[in-house]
Residue, then its C-alpha position, 0 to 999 in steps of 0.5 A: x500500500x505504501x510506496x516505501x514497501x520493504x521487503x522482510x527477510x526471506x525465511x529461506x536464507x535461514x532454512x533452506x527449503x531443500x533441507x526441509x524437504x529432505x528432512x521430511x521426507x526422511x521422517x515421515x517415513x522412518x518413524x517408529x509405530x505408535x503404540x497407542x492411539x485411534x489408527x487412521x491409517x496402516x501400511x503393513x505394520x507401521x500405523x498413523x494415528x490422530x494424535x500423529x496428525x494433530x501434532x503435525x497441523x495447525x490446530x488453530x482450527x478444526x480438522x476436518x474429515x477432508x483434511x484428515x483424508x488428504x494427510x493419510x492420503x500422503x502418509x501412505x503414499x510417503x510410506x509406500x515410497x519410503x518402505x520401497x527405498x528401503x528395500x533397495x538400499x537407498x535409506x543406507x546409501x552413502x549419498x543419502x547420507x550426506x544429505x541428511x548430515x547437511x541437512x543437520x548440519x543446516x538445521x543446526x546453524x538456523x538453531x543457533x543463529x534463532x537463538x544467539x542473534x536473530x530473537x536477540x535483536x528483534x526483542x530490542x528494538x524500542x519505541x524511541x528508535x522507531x519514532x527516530x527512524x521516522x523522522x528522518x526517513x519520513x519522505x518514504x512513507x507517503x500515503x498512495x491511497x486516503x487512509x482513516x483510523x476508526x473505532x467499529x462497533x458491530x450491534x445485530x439489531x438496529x435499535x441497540x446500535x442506535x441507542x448506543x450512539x443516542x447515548x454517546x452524542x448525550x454524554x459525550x464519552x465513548x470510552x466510558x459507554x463502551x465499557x457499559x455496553x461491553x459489560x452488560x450482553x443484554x445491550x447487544x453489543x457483538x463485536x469492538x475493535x479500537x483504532x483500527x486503520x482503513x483505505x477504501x479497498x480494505x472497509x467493506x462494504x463501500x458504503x462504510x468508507x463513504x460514511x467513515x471518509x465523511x465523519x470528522x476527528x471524533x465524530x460518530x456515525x449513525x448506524x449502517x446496515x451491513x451482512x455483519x450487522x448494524x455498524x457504527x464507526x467513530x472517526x480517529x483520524x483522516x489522512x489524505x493521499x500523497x501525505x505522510x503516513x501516521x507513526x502508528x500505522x507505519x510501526x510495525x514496518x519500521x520495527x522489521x526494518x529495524x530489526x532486520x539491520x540490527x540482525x545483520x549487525x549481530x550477525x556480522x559481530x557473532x561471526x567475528x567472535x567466533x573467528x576470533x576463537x577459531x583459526x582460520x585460514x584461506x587456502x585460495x586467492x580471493x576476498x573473505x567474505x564469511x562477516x556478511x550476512x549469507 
């Protein structure tokens, strides 16, 4: 959305997707028997079961039983081709070897650098660096669409929601209502967010962003009828295209800047200390390049 995007580090210069796939490939099918557990799936006599399948999936949600199928679909296949290689000696092959070996060894290089540098550094960064880093660099953070910051109050009926907007033009404090709203159910109130920033492409339906774009700092919508409910918006805050972004809103971007230049200087530091209590020595011409971040 901005014309400063930055991009993240990609995960893939710290775990190389080749080791993944090797690594499980290699686990998925060389896994001892479960000896407990309700069984999915069997292929002679090594066996899948639930809790196998809840340990290895998001559990932010529920499984279905066409995701419970397609992974026992690919556990079989993995064990049929695995018992197969097996069989030709290709799990003991001197190659395979060496994969799996690079394979820990990169695994085990990703742990460390986790843990020594990359946690280290993102965990330092604090909020007076962040409001620094925008000021001196605030011409790259130019709004390319009209931005508005809002607080969403989401009722199922009309009359609660407009009860609820009665009561905050007449006592003049959203704050307080909220909270007498949100403490009482009988009230209505389904749903809350706070500050919350918006362009016309993410506030759906239109007729939000033509409400929201209209109100002014503070002011309170009347209540729209939505799929979701009848919404009632309160105006934090325009800001018009081709302006500078707020700090708020940019936050979150300017951390991952930040901390992505502290890795890198970590980075370079930690290799140094290591050099340091190693020898080292180059046996071709060329310049060392082993303090950049690879």
């Amino acid at each position: 959305m901005m014309n400063c995007q930055y991009h993240q580090e990609e995960s893939g210069l710290r775990f190389p997707l080749f080791f993944f796939g090797i690594m499980l490939l290699f686990f998925a099918g060389c896994s001892e028997p479960e000896q407990s557990g309700t069984v999915v799936a069997r292929v002679d006599n090594q066996m899948l079961t639930m809790e196998m399948i809840r340990a290895n999936v998001d559990t932010s949600r529920a499984l279905t039983q066409n995701d419970i199928q397609q992974y026992a679909n690919r556990w079989v296949t993995n064990e049929l081709l695995f018992q197969e290689a097996q069989q030709r000696g290709y799990d003991i092959s001197e190659q395979i070897k060496q994969k799996l070996n690079d394979a820990r060894k990169q695994f085990s290089i990703a742990e460390l650098l986790e843990k020594e540098v990359y946690s280290l550094a993102s965990n330092d960064i604090r909020r007076e660096e962040i409001a620094l880093y925008f000021q001196a660099h605030s011409d790259e953070f130019i709004l390319r669409e009209t931005l508005v910051r809002l607080s969403v109050v989401i009722f199922g009926e009309f009359e609660p929601a407009n009860q609820f907007r009665t009561t905050v033009l007449n006592a003049g404090e959203w704050e307080k209502t909220i909270d007498q709203y949100r403490s009482d159910p009988a009230k209505g109130l389904m749903s809350y967010s706070d500050s919350v920033f918006y362009t016309k492409s993410s506030l759906y339906p239109q007729d939000l962003w033509k409400v929201a774009s209209a109100l002014g700092v503070s002011e309170v919508s009347f209540p729209v009828k939505t799929s979701a409910g009848y919404i009632v918006l309160r105006s934090l805050g325009q800001f018009k295209e081709n302006t500078i972004a707020p700090l708020h809103y940019m936050e979150a971007d300017i951390r991952n800047r930040l901390a992505m230049e502290l890795r890198q200087k970590r980075y370079q530091q930690f290799i140094q200390e290591l050099r340091n209590k190693h020898t080292v020595t180059m046996m071709i011409a060329g310049t060392d390049t082993t303090g950049g971040l690879e």
